[in-house]
C-alpha positions as CSV (number, residue, x, y, z in Angstrom):
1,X,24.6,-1.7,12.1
2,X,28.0,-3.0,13.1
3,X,29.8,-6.3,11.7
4,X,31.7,-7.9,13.9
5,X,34.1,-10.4,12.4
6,X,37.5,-11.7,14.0
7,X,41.0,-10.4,13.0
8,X,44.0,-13.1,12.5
9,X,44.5,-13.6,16.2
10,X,40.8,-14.1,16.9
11,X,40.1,-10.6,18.1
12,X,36.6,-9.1,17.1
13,X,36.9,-6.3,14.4
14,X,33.8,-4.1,14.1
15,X,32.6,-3.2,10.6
16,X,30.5,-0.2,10.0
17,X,27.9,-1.0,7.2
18,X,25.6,1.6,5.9
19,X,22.2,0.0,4.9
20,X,21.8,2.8,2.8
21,X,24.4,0.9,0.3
22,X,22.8,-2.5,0.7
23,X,19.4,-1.6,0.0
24,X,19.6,0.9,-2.5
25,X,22.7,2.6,-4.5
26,X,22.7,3.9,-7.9
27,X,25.9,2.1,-9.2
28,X,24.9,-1.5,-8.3
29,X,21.3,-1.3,-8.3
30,X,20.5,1.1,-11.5
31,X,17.6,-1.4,-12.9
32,X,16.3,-1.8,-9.3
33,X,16.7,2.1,-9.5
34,X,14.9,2.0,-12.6
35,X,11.9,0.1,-11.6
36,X,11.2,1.6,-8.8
37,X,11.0,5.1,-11.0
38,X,8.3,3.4,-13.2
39,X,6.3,2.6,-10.4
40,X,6.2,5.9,-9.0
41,X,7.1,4.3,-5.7
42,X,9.9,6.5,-3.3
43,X,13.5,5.5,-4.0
44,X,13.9,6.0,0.0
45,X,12.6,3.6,2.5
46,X,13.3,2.6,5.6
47,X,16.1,-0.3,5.8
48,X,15.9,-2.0,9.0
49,X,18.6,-4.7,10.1
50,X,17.7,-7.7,12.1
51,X,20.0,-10.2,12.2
52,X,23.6,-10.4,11.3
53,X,26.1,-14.0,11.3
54,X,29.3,-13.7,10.3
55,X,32.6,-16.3,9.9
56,X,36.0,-14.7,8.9
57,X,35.5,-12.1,6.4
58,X,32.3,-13.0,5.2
59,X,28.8,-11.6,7.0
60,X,25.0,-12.2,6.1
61,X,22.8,-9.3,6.6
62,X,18.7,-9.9,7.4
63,X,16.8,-6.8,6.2
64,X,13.2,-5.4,5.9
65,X,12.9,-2.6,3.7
66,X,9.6,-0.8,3.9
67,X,8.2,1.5,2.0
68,X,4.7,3.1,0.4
69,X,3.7,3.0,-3.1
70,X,2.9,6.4,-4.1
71,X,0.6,5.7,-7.1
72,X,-1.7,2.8,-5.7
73,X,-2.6,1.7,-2.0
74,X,-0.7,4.4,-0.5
75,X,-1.7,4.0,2.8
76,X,-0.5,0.1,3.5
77,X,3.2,0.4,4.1
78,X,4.8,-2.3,2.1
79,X,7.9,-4.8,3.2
80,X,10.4,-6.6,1.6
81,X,12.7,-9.0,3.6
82,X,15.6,-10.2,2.3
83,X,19.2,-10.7,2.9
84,X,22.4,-9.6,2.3
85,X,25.4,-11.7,1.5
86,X,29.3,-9.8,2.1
87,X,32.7,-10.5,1.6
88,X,35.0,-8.1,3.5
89,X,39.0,-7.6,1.7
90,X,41.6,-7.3,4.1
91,X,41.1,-3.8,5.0
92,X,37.4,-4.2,6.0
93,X,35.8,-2.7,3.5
94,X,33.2,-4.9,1.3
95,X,34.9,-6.4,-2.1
96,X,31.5,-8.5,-2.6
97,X,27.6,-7.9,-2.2
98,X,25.0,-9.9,-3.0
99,X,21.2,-9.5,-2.0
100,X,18.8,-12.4,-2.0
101,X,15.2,-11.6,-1.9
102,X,11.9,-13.0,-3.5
103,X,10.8,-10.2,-5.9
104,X,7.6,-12.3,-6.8
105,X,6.3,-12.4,-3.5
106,X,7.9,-9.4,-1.8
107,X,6.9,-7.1,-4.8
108,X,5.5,-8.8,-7.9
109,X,2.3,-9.9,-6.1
110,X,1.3,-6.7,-4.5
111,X,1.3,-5.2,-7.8
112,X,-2.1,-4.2,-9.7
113,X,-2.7,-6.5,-12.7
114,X,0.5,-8.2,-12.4
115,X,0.0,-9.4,-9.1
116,X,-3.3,-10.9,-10.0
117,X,-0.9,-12.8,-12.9
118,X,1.7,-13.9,-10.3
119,X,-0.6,-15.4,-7.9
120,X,-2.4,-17.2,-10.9
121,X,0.9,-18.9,-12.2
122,X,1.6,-19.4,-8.5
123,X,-1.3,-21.2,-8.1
124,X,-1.2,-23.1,-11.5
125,X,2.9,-24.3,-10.4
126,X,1.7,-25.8,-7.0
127,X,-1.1,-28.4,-8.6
């Protein structure tokens, strides 16, 4: 998926971004990395871009990741959504990246055990 965001004259620039990187990279996400392992779910997926806004040299990515665990339900394909937030230096490339996504519901609850605990306390916080 392409960024575009305006140079200094107000002409669009187009931006490469590999969802590859936002989604999953060993050097910014190594405990996402890590968790993932421990769950013996796949550390590939399939990232999918669906919306994109962006104002100077900042952009916000919407993504679904989806994926199968590989130890429990391995038939229901899984999805996270979640965004992405970038800052873009002066030669386009991205100097900041920040993902917002709700682990509890887009991972926590689907979890054996733990999921049963997460919906409890979610329960127990809306009373």
């Amino acid at each position: 998926m392409d960024v575009a965001l305006p140079d200094a004259q107000g002409h669009p620039i187009r931006f490469g971004v590999d969802t590859g990187f936002l989604v999953l990279n060993e050097r910014t996400y190594p405990s996402l990395l890590a968790l993932l392992v421990a769950l013996e779910m796949p550390q590939r997926g399939r990232a999918t871009m669906t919306q994109q806004i962006a104002d100077g040299t900042q952009a916000f990515l919407v993504w679904e990741f989806r994926f199968r665990f590989q130890r429990f339900d391995t038939a229901t394909v899984q999805r996270i959504r979640g965004g992405s937030h970038l800052t873009l230096d002066n030669g386009g490339r991205i100097s900041e990246h920040r993902d917002y996504w709700d682990a509890a519901e887009e991972l926590y609850e689907k979890l054996p055990g733990l999921g049963t605990l997460m919906r409890w306390l979610e329960r127990q916080a809306s009373k």
